[in-house]
Structures are given as C-alpha cells and as structure tokens.
C-alpha positions in Angstrom: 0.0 0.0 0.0 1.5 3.0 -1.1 1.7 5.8 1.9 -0.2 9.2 1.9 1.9 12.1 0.4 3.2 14.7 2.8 3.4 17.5 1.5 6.3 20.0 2.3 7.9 23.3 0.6 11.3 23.3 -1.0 12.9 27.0 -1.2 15.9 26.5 -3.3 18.3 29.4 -4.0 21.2 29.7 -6.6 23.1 32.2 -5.2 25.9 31.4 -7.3 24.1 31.9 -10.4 22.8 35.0 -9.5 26.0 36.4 -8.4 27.0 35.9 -11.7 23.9 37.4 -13.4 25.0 40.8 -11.1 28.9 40.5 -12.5 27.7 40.2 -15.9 25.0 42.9 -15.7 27.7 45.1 -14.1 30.1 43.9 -16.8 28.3 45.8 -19.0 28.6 49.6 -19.7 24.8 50.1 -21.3 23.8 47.9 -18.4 25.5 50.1 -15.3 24.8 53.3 -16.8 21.4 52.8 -17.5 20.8 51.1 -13.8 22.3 54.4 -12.7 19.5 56.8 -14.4 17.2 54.6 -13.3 18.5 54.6 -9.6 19.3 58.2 -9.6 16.0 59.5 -10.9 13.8 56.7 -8.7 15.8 58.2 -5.8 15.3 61.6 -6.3 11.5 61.1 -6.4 11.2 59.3 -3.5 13.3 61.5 -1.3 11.6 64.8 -2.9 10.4 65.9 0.2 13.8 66.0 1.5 16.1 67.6 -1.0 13.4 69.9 -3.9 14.2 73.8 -2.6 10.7 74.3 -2.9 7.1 73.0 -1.8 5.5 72.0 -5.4 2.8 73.7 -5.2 4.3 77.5 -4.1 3.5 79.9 -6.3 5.7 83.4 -6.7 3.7 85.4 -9.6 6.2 88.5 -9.5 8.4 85.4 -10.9 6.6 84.1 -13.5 8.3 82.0 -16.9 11.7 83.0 -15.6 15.1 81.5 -16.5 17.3 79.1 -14.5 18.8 81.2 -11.9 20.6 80.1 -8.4 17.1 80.7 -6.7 15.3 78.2 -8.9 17.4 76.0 -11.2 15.3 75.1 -13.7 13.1 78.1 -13.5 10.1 79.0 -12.8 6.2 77.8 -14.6 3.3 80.3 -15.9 2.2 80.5 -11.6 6.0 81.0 -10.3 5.9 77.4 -9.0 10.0 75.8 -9.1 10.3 73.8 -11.7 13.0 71.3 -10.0 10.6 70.6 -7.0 7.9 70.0 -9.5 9.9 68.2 -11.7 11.3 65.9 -8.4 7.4 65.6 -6.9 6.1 65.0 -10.1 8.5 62.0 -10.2 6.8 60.1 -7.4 3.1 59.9 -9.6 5.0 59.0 -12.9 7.0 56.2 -11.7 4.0 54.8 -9.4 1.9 55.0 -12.1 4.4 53.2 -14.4 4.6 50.4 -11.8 1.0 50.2 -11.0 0.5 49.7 -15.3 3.6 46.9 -15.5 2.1 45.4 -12.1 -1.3 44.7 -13.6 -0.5 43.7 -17.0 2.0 40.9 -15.8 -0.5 39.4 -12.8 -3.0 39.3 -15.9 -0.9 38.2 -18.6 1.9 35.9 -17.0 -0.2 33.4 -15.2 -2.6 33.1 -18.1 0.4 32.3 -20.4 1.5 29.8 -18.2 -1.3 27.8 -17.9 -2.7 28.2 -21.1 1.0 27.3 -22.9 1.3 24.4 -20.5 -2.4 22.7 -20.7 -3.8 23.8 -23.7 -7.3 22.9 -24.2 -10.4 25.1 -23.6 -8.6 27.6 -21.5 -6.1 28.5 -24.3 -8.5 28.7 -26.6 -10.4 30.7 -24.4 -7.8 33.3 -23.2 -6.6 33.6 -27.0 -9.9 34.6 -28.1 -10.0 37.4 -25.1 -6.4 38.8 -26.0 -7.1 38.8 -29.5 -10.3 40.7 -28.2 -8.0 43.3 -25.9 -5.8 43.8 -28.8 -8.4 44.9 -31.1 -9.9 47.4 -28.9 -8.8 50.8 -29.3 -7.0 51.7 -26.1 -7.1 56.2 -26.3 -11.1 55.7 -27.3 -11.0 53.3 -23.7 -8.8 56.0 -21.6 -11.4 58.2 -22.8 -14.4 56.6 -21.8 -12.8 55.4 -18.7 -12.1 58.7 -17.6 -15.9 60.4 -18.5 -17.1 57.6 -16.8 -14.7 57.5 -13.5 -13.2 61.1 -13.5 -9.1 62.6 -14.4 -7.6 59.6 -12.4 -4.1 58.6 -13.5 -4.5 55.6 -11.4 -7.4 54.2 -12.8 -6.2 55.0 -16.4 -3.1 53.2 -15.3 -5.1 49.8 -14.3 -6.7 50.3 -17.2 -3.7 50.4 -19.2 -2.2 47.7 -17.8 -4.8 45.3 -18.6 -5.1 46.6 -22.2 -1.2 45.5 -22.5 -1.3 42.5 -20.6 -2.2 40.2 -23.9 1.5 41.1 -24.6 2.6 39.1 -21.5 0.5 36.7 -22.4 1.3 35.9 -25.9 5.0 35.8 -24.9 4.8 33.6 -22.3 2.2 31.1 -24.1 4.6 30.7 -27.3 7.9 30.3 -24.9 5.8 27.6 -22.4 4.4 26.0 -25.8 8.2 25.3 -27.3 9.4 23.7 -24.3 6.4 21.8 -22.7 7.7 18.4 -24.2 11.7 18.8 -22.9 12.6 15.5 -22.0 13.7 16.3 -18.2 10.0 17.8 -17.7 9.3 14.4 -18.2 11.5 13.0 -15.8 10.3 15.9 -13.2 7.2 14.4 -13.3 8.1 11.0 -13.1 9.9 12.1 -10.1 6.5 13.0 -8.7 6.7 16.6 -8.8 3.2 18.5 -9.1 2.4 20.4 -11.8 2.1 24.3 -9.7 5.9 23.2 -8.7 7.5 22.5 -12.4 5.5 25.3 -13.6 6.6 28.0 -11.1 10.4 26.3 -10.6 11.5 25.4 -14.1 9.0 26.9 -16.8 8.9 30.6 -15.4 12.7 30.3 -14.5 12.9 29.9 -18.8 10.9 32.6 -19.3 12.4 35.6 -17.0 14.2 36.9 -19.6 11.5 37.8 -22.3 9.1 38.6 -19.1 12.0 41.2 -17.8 12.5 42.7 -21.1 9.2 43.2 -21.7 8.2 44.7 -18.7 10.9 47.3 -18.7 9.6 48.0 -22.4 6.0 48.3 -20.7 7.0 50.9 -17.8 8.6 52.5 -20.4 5.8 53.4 -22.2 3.2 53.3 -19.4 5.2 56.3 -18.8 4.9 57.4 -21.9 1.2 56.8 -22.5 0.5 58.6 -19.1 2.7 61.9 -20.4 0.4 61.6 -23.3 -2.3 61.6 -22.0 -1.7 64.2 -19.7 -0.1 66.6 -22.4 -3.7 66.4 -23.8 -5.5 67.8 -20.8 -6.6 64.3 -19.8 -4.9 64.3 -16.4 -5.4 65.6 -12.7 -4.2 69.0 -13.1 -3.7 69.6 -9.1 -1.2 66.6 -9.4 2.4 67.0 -10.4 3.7 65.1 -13.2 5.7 65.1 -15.9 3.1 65.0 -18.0 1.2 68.4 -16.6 4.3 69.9 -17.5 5.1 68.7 -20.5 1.4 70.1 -21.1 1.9 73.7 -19.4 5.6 73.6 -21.4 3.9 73.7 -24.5 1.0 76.5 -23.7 4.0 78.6 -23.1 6.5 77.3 -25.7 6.8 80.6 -27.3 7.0 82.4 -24.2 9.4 79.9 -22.1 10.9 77.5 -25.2 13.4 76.1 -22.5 10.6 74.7 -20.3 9.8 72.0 -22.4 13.5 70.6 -22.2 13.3 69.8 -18.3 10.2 67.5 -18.7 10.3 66.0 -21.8 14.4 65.2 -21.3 13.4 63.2 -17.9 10.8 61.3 -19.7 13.1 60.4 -22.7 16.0 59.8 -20.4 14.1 57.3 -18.2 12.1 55.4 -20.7 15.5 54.5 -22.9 17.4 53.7 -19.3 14.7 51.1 -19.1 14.8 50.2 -22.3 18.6 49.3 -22.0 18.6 48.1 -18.7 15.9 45.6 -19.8 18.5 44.5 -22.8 21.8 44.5 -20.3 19.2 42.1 -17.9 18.4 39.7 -20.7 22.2 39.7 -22.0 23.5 38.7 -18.9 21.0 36.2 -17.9 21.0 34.5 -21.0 25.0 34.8 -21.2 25.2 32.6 -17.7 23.2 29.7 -19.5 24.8 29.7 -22.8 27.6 27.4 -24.0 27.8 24.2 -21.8 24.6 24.8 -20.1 22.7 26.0 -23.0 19.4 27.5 -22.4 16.8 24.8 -22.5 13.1 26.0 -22.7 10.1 24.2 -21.0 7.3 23.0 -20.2 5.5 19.9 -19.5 1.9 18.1 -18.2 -1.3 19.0 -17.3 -4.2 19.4 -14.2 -2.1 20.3 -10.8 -3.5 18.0 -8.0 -3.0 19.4 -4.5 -1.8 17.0 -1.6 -4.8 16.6 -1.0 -6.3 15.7 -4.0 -3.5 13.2 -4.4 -4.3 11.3 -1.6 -7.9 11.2 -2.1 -7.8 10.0 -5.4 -5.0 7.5 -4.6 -7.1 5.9 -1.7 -10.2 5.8 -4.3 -8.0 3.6 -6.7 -6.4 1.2 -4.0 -10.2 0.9 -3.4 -10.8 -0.1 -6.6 -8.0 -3.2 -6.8 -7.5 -5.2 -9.6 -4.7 -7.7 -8.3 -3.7 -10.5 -10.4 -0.7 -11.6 -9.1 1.5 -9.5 -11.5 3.9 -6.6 -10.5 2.8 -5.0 -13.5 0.6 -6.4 -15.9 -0.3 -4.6 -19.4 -3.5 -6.8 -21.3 -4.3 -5.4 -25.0 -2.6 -2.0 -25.1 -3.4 -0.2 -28.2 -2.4 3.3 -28.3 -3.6 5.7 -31.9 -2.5 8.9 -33.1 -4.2 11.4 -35.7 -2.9 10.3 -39.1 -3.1 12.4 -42.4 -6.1 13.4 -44.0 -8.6 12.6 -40.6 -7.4 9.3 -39.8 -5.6 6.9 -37.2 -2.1 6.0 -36.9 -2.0 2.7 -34.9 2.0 2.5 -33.0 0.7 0.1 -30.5 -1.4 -2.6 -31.3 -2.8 -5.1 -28.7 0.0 -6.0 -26.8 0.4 -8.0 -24.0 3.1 -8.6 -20.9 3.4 -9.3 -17.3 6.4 -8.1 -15.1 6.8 -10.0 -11.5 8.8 -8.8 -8.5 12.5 -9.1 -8.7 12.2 -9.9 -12.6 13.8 -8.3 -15.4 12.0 -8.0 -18.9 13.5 -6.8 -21.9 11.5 -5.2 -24.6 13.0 -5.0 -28.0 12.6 -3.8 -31.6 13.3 -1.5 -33.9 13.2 2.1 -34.2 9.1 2.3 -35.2 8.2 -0.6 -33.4 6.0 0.9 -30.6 8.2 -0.4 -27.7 9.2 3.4 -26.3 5.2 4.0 -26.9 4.6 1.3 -24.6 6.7 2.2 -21.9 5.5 5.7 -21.9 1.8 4.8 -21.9 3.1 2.7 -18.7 4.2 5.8 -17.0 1.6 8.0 -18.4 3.7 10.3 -20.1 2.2 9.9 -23.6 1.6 12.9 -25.5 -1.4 15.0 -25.6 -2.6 13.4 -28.6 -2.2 10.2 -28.1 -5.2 7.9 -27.5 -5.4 4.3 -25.7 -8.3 3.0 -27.6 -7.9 -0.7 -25.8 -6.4 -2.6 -23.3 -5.7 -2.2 -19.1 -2.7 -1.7 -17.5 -2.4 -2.7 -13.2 0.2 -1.8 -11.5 0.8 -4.0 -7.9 -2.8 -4.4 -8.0 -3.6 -1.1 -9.0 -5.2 -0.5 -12.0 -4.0 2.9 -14.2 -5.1 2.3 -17.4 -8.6 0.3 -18.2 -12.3 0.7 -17.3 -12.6 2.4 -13.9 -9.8 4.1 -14.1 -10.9 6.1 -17.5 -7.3 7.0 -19.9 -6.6 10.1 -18.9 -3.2 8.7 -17.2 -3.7 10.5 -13.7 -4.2 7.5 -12.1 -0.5 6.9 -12.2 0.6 10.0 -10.9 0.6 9.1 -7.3 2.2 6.1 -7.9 5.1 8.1 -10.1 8.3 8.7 -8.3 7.5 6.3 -5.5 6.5 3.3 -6.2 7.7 3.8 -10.1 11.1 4.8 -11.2 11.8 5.8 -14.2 15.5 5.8 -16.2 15.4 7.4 -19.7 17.8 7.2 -22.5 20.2 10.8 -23.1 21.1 11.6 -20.1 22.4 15.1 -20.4 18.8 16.3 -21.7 16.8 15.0 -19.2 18.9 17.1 -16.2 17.7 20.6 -15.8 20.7 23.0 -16.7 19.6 25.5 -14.7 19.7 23.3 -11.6 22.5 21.7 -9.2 22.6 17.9 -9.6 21.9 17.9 -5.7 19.0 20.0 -5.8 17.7 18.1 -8.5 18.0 14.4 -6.9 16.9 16.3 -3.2 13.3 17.8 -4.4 11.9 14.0 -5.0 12.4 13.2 -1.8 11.3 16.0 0.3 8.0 16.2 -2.0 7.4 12.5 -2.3 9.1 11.2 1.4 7.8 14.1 3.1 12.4 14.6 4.0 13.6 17.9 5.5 16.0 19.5 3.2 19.0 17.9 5.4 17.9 14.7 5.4 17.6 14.4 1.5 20.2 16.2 1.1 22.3 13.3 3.4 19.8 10.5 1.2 21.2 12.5 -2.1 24.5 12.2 -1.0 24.1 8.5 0.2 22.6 7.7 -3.4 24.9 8.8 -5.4 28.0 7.0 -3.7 25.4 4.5 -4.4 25.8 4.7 -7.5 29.2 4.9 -8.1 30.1 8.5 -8.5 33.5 9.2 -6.7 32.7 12.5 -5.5 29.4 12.8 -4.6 29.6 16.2 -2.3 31.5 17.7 -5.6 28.7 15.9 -7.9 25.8 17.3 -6.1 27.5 20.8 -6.3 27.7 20.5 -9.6 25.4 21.5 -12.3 24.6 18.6 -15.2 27.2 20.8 -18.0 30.5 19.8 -15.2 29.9 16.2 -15.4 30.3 13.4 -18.2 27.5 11.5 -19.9 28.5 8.3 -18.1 27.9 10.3 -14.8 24.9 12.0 -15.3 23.4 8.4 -16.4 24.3 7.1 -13.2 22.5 10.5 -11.5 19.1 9.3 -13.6 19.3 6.0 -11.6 19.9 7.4 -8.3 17.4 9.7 -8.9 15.1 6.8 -10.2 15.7 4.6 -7.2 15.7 7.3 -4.5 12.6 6.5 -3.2 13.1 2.8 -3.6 10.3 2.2 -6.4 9.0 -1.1 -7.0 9.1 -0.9 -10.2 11.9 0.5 -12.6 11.3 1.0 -16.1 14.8 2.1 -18.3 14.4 3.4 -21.9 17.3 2.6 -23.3 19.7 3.6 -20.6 22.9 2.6 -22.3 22.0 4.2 -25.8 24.0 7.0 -25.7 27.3 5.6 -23.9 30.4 4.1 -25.0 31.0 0.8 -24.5 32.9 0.5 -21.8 30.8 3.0 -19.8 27.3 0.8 -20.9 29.2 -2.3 -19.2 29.2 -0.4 -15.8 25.8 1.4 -16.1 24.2 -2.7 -16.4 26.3 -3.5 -13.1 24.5 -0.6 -11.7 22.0 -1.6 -12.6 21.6 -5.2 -12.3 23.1 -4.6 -8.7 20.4 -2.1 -7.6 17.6 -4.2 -8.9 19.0 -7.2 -7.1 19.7 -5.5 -3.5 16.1 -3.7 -3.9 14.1 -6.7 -5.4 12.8 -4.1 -8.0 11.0 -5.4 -11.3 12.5 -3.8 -14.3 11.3 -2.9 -17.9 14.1 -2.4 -20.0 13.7 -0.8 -22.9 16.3 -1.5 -26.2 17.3 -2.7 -29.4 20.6 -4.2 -28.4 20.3 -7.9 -27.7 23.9 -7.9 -26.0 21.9 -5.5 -23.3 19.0 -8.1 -23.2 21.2 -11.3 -22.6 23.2 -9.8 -20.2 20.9 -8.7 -18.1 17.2 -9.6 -18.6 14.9 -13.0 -17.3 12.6 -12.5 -20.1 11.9 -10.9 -23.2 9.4 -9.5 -25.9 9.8 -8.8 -29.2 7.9 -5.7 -31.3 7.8 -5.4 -34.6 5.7 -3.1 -36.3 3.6 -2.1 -32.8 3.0 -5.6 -32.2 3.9 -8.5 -30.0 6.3 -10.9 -32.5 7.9 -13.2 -29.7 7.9 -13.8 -26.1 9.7 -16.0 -23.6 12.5 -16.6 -21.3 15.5 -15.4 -22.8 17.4 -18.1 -23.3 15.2 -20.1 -25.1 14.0 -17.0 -27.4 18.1 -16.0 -27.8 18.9 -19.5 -28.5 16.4 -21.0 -30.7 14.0 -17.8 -31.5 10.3 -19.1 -33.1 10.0 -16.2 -34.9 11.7 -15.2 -38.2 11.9 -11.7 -37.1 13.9 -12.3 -34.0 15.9 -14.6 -36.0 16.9 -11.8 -38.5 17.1 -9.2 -35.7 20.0 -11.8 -33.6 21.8 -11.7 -37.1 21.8 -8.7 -37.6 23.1 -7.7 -34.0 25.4 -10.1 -34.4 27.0 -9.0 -38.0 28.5 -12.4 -39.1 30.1 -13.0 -35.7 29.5 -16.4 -33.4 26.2 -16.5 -32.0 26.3 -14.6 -28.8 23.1 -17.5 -27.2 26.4 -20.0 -27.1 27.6 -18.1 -24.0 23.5 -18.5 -22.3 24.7 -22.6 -22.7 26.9 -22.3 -20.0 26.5 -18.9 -17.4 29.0 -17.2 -16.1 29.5 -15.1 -13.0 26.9 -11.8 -12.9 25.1 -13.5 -16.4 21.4 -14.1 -15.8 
C-alpha cells in the first residue's frame, strides 16, 4: 500500500548563479549606466520631500516663466511654481503609475500564459480569443471613456492600461511555455512526482524571465509614456504634479518659455531609454550565464495540478478499486492511436500484452518504429497529448491505471510516479535541468514525495549517489549537469530513479547513448540495484547484448505488435519467430552467435 503524500515546501536558491547574473550585468557599460539613471531618478523622487528647494505647489507670480537662476534651477512655470521641486514631486506619480501599469499587465498576462501554454485545451483557446479581443480594442477611445465615466484619475487610467497590454505578457509567455512543454527532463520531473504548480513555477517561469524582464521594462517604459500623453492632452489631474502636466503647461508657453519644455520631456526620454537598456543588459546577462555548456533549455510539460490533498484522495479511491492478479505490473491489450493524415488513425501500439513479476527483469526489443518506447510511456503516463489508448488495461501491484474504472486520462498513475515507479530514460544530459544543481535536483523528490527535511535528502542525495558509483558525490551534487560526463549523469538518472526505492523501474534505453565500456558499468549498476532492492525492471532497447546480459525475459515488437515472447534463453537460443531470428543476425554482423555463451552462465550472467 502506497503511503499518503506529505506535502512539504522546497525554497531553493542559486546564489551562485545570481551572483554571476549581477557580474555580468555590471560587466556591461549600457547595463551600469542605464541602472544608474534609473536609480538616480527613482531616488530623487522618492526622497523629494527632503532635498526639492521648494514645496510644489508655491507659487511666486512676481516670478513668473523665468530663467534658470541660483534661486530656482530650472526656472520658474506660468504660476511662479519651481520647476526642480515639481519636476522631483512629479517624479513620485510618474514612476508609481508606471509600476501600478507593468504590475497589472503581468499578474493578468503571466499566469494566463503559463497555464494556457502548458495545458492547452479550452482555457487556451479561451484566453486567446479574449487577448485577441484586448488587442483589437482601441486603447485612447477606452482612456477616454474610462475617464468620462470615473473622473481625471491617472491611477485608474493606469489599471486600465495595464490590462489593455497585458495580452503582450500573455502571448510571450504562451509561445515560450508551448516550445518547451515536451523537454525530456520535464518528463523525468514528473516522473519524479513533482506536481504540476511546482515545475511550472520552478523550471518553466525560470525559462521565461528573460523575455518577461525585457518586456516589462519596455511596458514601464511606455506606461510612462502613455500617461505623459495623456496628460499633455489635458486628460490628467491637473492639481497633481507630473511630468506630464508639465510637458502640457511647457507647450501652452513654448513661445513664451521655449526652455521649459527641455526639463520635462528630457526626464521622460531619459528614463524610458534607461529602461529600455537596462531591460537589454538584464536579458544579455541572464542569457549569457546559460549559454555554451549549459545552453538554455526551454520548457514546459503536463497537465491538471492536484494538490496533496487531491493526491491522496484520489490514490485511496483507486487502491479501493484493486485489480490484483498476481503480476507486478501487468499490461493486457494495449493499443495506443494517433491522428494520421487526412482525418485518420495512426495505430504505434497494437494489442500488446506482458506481465512483469517482482525481482524480474524484462526486456522489450525492436526496432526504431516498433512501438516499444510507446509502450513504456503509456506505462508511465507520459504519452503525448494526442495520443489515445483505444484498448487494453494496465495494473500496477494491484492497482489498476489504465482500463475501465480508471478512464485514460493517465492520472491514475501520478501518485504512484516517483515512489512506487522509477523511471531511467535514455540521453542523459537532456533530461537534467541545466539551470539546476545535480543535488538540488536528486533532493526535491524526496522532500515532496518522502515528506524529508531539506538535510535529510540532502544526506539521502549524498548517500545515493555513492550508491551509484560517483567518486565525488559532495562535488557531484554541487555540480550542475554541464561539469559532469554523460556516463555520470546516467548514473545520476538512476539514483534519482531509485531514491525513493520504487517497486518498479522501467529504463528506456539507458545505455544508448554511452560508450561501450561506460554501458558495461551502467548494467552492473544496474543489475546490482535491482538485485539489492528486489525491483521489477522494464528495459527498454534494441541491443540484444543489453538483453542477454541482463534480462529473465523478453518480448519482441515489430511493427507495434507482440512478434515473440519468452524466457531469454530459449527465445536468444532457438527464436520461433523469423523476425527475431533476422534481428540476432543482424546484431550479431556475421560473428558467433552470442546465445552460445547462455549454454553455460558465467558469474553476474542471468
């Protein structure tokens, strides 16, 4: 019986990668001075009660339109009011009102891209339809209304504002989400149990910073802009000072006072490029620290985010609903489809069949095409969002994820994933987040799905990867997946797989992408964790050295059916099927047959 799920919250920091985001944005010249206008001028505003000469609102009319002089800097307006202490007060309502715009348009528009890049379906249809609505309205004939109707409020223009431009959060963040949703470590994130609210907030919007930053610099930018504009055309609270009111008085009196103009319209030009640029130097040096050996990897991944809770419940309502026959994992007439051209079906599984027991090993085998990677996936519910189980049932220890009661919708698996399934997959330097320490990586299964404190998976992380073999494992777990080889981070998949000690382990291909002498070690690992934990494996491959060195039994695919099935030696040694025949041949490439050696085992052969 698999135990309720704890939950507990992970807070993860990479101070290291953020020091180095700070160097490289301070590297760069655009990027310092640009952060220094912005600073200076933010500054100013705030502490304009402390340091403007004059109180804003002080009017002198025997000094009225006059020059810059040591009594008022900047000169004076058409009432004798300091221009400086305007221009430093008028700050304060300008850059609040540029915050309050960005603020709104990215709770609207980043969340919604999130979830409707990520799941799809009705609500992305749904939220496109209202964007595409928002961006077709026209937004001065709205400011307008909106200000008839609710009076010269630049706050309320500025809410207003910001949801008008929050489609453009929105649309950015859907397209990045979509491109990355199907990464192959999102996969193994879920597999390691992780909710969906988790990977979303952890690794998808860590992806999409960049483009968000950017953006919403450009958006302050030109809520500033917008709200000057508006102001300059009488549209504003006149008894409030902005830089927009005097941009507005600057050009009643630009034949009178031509100078006037500069002050205003030189702070708004000279703060919306600073944020223009400092949005650039941002997304320059964040990219920069992901580029090269840890390239920048977008993502995204699954659907419906189940709360502890909901976890629970719904795994007590299927160990309710048992199906036990005997089998560790039992898959009966699994037929998966996909759309085809021209309306119709592609059929990549087709009525198979198999049985795994505890403390067994069986090998699955084909060809590229053949549906066994299908197979495997549909096991661990990770199939694509348009694939389709038309038939069969698959139980798991009694449990039963795919078939009648359970509907095919695959979230019957997902309390089972990362606990009482591990999971192994083939290239292992994609499915290792490169934004992410190889520690904090194998530690986050096992303080969501174990219910650990941070130090004791971090002491359990440790512990599994000496496990494993890695020499150094506090220097691995330090490390991020770039620093280490391929042969390592393989042997980090399987620690992560068998961290919570699954009962069953499924492998796709785990030795695909390794040299020879590095696959030899990798089935040690292997074959030694499965025999210390009593785990049932599904392994996954084409290569029938891989098979006879490891497996008990094997099936055959060809064409996304069951060819051949049986104990291995008996299928390696005399196969029934022609197809099996031609696939030993060709494996072995006119050497001695390989099934001699099975005659007589040695040492660590099964």
């Amino acid at each position: 019986m698999s135990q309720p799920v704890t939950p507990t919250v992970s807070v993860h920091v990479v101070t290291s990668s953020r020091r180095g985001t700070v160097r490289r944005l301070l590297s760069n010249p655009l990027g310092v001075i640009s952060l220094a206008v912005i600073a200076v001028a933010v500054l100013a505003s705030v502490l304009a009660p402390v340091v403007a000469p004059y109180n804003p609102d002080a009017t002198d009319l025997s000094n009225v339109l006059a020059g810059p002089s040591a009594a008022h800097w900047f000169g004076t307006d058409s009432v004798g009011r300091d221009v400086l202490s305007r221009l430093l007060h008028g700050g304060q309502v300008t850059f609040a009102a540029a915050a309050l715009a960005t603020l709104v348009a990215l709770v609207i528009g980043v969340p919604a891209g999130l979830v409707a890049g990520y799941y799809g379906g009705r609500f992305d249809a749904v939220s496109y339809w209202l964007s595409d609505m928002l961006m077709s309205l026209p937004g001065i004939i709205i400011l307008l209304a909106a200000r008839a109707a609710l009076g010269p409020s630049v706050w309320y223009s500025m809410v207003i504002f910001g949801v008008l431009f929050s489609p453009s959060f929105y649309r950015l963040v859907r397209t990045s989400v979509i491109s990355v949703r199907h990464e192959l470590y999102v996969d193994a994130a879920k597999v390691s149990g992780l909710p969906d609210i988790r990977i979303i907030g952890r690794h998808v919007l860590y992806v999409v910073r960049a483009p968000i930053i950017i953006q919403a610099a450009l958006i302050a930018g030109i809520a500033i802009a917008v709200q000057a504009g508006l102001e300059f055309l009488g549209l504003g609270d006149q008894s409030v000072p902005s830089w927009g009111m005097m941009l507005n008085e600057g050009f009643r009196n630009v034949f009178l006072s031509p100078g006037f103009l500069v002050w205003p319209a030189g702070a708004i030009a000279l703060v919306t490029g600073a944020l223009a640029l400092l949005g650039n130097a941002l997304r320059d040096a964040l990219e920069d620290g992901e580029k090269a050996p840890r390239q920048r990897r977008v993502r995204d991944a699954r659907r419906a985010a189940l709360s502890a809770a909901e976890e629970q419940e719904e795994q007590e309502e299927h160990e309710q609903r048992s199906v036990d026959d005997g089998h560790l994992l039992s898959v009966r007439g699994l037929t998966i489809e996909y759309p085809g051209a021209g309306g119709g079906r592609a059929r990549v599984v087709d009525d198979v069949s198999f049985h795994v027991d505890r403390g067994e090993v069986l090998g699955i085998v084909g060809e590229s095409g053949s549906g066994k990677t299908q197979t495997a996936f549909a096991v661990l519910g990770l199939l694509p969002d348009d694939a389709d189980i038309v038939a069969g049932r698959i139980v798991i220890d009694g449990i039963e994820v795919v078939g009648g009661c359970s509907g095919r919708n695959g979230k019957a698996i997902e309390p089972l994933r990362g606990v009482r399934i591990g999971y192994v997959p083939q290239e292992p330097m994609s499915n290792l987040d490169p934004a992410f320490t190889i520690g904090y990586q194998l530690a986050r299964p096992l303080i969501k799905r174990k219910g650990m404190s941070k130090a004791q998976a971090r002491r359990r992380a440790l512990e599994l990867l000496e496990i494993v073999g890695i020499p150094e494992p506090e220097r691995t777990f330090a490390a991020y997946p770039h620093e280490i080889s391929g042969g390592m981070a393989q042997r980090v998949l399987i620690a992560g797989a068998v961290g919570c000690e699954p009962d069953l382990l499924i492998a796709d291909e785990p030795t695909t992408a390794l040299d020879v002498t590095v696959q030899a070690e990798v089935l040690d690992l292997l074959r030694d964790l499965q025999q210390r934990l009593g785990m049932g494996v599904v392994l996954v491959t084409h290569n029938f050295g891989v098979v006879a060195d490891i497996c008990d039994r094997i099936v055959v695919m060809k064409s996304s059916r069951v060819v051949e099935s049986g104990e291995v030696r008996a299928v390696l040694r005399e196969p029934s099927q022609a197809y099996t025949a031609e696939l030993l041949a060709s494996t072995l490439e006119g050497k001695p047959r390989r099934t001699m050696l099975l005659d007589t085992p040695t040492e660590g052969t099964r």
